[in-house]
Each structure stands twice: as C-alpha cells, then as structure tokens.
C-alpha positions in Angstrom: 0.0 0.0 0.0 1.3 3.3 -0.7 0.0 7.1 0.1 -1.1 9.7 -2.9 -0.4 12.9 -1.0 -0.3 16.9 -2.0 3.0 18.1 -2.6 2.3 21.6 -3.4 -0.9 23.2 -4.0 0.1 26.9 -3.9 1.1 26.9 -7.8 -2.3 28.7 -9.6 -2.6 26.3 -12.9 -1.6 22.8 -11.6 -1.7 21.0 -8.1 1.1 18.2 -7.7 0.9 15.3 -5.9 3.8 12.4 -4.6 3.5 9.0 -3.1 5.0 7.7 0.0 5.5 4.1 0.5 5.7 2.5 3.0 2.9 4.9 3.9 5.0 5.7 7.4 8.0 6.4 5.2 9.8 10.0 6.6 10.1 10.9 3.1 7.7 11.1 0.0 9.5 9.8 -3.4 9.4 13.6 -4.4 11.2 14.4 -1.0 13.6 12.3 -1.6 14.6 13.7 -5.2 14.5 17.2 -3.8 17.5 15.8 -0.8 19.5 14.0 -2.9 19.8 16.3 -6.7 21.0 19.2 -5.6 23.9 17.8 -3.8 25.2 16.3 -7.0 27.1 18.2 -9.7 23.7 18.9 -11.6 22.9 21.3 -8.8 22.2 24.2 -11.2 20.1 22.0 -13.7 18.0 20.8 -10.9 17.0 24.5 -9.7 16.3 24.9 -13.4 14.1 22.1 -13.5 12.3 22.8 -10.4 11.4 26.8 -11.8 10.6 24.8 -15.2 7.5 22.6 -13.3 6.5 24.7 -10.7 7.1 28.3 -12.0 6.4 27.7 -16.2 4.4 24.5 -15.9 2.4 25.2 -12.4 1.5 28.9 -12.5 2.0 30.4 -16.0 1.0 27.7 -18.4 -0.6 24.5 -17.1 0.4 20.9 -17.1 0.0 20.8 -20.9 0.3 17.5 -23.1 3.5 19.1 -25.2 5.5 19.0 -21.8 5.2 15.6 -21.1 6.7 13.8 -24.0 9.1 12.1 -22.5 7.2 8.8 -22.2 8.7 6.3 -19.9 5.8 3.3 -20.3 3.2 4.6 -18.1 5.0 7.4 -16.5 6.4 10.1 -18.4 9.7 11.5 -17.3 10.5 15.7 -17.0 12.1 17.8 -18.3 10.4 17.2 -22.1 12.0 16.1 -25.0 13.3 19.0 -27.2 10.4 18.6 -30.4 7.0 19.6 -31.7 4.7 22.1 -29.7 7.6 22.0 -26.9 10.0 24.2 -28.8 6.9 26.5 -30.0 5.5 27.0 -26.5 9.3 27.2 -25.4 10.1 30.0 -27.7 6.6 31.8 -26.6 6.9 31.6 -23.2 10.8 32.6 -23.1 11.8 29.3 -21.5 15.3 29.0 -21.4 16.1 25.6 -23.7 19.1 24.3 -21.5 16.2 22.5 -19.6 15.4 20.1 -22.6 19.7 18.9 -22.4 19.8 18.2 -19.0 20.3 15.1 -17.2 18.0 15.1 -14.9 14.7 12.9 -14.7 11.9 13.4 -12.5 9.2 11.1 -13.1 5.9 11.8 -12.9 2.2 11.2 -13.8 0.0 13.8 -15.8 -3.4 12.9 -14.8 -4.8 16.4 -16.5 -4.4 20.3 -17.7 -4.3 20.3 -13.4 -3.2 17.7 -11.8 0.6 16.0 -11.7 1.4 13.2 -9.6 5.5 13.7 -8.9 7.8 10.7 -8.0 11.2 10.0 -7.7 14.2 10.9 -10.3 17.7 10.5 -11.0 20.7 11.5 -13.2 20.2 9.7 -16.5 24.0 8.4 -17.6 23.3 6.8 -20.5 21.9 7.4 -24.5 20.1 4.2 -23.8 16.8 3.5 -22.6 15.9 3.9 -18.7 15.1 0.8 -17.6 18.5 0.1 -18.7 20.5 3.1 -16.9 22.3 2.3 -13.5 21.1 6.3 -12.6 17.6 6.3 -12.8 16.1 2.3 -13.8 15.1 2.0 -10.0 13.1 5.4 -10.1 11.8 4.6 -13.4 10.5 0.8 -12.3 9.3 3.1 -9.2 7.1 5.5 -11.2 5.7 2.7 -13.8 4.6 0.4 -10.8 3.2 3.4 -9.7 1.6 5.0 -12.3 0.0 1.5 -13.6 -2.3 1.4 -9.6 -3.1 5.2 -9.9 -4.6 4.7 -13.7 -6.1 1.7 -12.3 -8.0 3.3 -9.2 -9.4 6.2 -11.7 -11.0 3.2 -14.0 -12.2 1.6 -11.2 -13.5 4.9 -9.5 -11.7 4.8 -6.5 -10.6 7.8 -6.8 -11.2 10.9 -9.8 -10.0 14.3 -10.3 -12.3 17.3 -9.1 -10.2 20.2 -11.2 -7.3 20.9 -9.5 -7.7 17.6 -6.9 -7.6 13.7 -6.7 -10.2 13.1 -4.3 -10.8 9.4 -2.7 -13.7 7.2 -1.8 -13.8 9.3 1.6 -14.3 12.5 0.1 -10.3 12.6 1.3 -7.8 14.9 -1.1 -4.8 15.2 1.2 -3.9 12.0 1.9 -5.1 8.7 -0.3 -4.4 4.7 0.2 -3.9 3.1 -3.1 -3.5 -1.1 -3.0 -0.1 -2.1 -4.7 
C-alpha cells in the first residue's frame, strides 16, 4: 500500500501530488529527489528544472500534453524532450532551452491540464533507454509500478479528479491509500 499525498498546491494552474510508500516512510518519493539532486554536480540544472514545473508548468501555463513527452511506459519523465509544440510554446513563453539537455529525470504522472502526480528521479547516464540506466532504472521501475495502480484506481473509480484535486472514496484529497 502506498499514500497519494499533495505536494504543493500553492502553484495557480496545476496541483502536484507524490506518493509515499511504505505509507510511514519520513520521506515522500518527491522528497527524496529534492534531498538528494541538488547535492550532486547537476545542482544548477536541478534549480532549473524545479522553476521549469512549478514556476512555467504550475503557474503560468498548465500541465500541458506538449510538456510531457518524454514517455517512460506509463510514467512520463520531466524535463520534455526538445520537439514539436515543446519548442513552440518554449520559444513563446521565453523558456530557457538548457532544460530540454539536461540530465535530470523526474518522473511523474499527468493525470490532467491540473493535476501531476511527482515521483522519484535520477541523473540519467546513459543514451540508452531507462530501464537500462544504473542512474535512474530504479526510479523509473518506481514510477511505472506506480503509475499503472493510480490509472487503475481512476477506471475503477476509487478515486477521480475534481479540477485541481484527486479526491478518494472518503471525500479525502490530502492524503489517499492506493493497494499495490
């Protein structure tokens, strides 16, 4: 069992969520990536990263399809790949395009225009797929495994998204048990 929990609901477009598992765990998979990053040597790409989702993705623009392109099976990983309506909305917005070359993956879940679930990430070493890379093929596994029993808990209505919310079969949007 794990726990779908806010992460940060202060951002005016897009509320993001994370999951915590074991549910007692001191740190939610987003926590985690937020500990560990920034005391690597992609310490400046991660700060750029973290204005990308919640400055351009959470307050100016929404959590768009074009930003999410990076699909990792179920999960999709951040920041988006450097093509189509990316570079377009990119050049619009006046978002700086050293954030589609970094290393960086955080992997997440867009559920809509308003909600993203957030997971865990790495520092992607390889060219090579990321099931495959020693830097982020645990996080990746993570946020499939994950992603597959959140998609499968909106089909089965155990829990659906209110706007900017994932609400459970309590009425519950702060905290939610999902089966693994």
């Amino acid at each position: 069992m794990f726990v779908l929990e806010k992460f940060s609901d202060e951002e005016e477009k897009v509320t993001f969520y994370t999951v915590r598992e074991p549910e007692d765990c001191e740190l939610s998979q987003t926590e985690d990536f937020f500990i560990r990053i920034p005391k690597t040597d992609y310490k400046d790409e991660f700060y750029d990263l973290i204005e990308f989702i919640f400055t351009s993705i959470g307050n100016k623009l929404g959590a768009q399809e074009c930003w999410f392109n990076r699909l990792e099976k179920e999960a999709t990983a951040l920041p988006p790949k450097k093509q189509g309506k990316a570079i377009g909305q990119a050049k619009i917005n006046e978002i700086n395009f050293q954030i589609f070359n970094s290393k960086i993956r955080l992997y997440c879940l867009r559920l809509s225009d308003s909600v993203v679930i957030l997971f865990n990430g790495g520092i992607k070493l390889t060219k090579g797929p990321a099931h495959k890379d020693s830097g982020v093929s645990m996080h990746f596994h993570d946020a499939h495994r994950y992603s597959l029993k959140i998609i499968e808990a909106l089909r089965d209505n155990d829990i659906c998204i209110k706007y900017k919310s994932i609400v459970g079969l309590d009425g519950k949007n702060d905290k939610i048990l999902i089966e693994l």
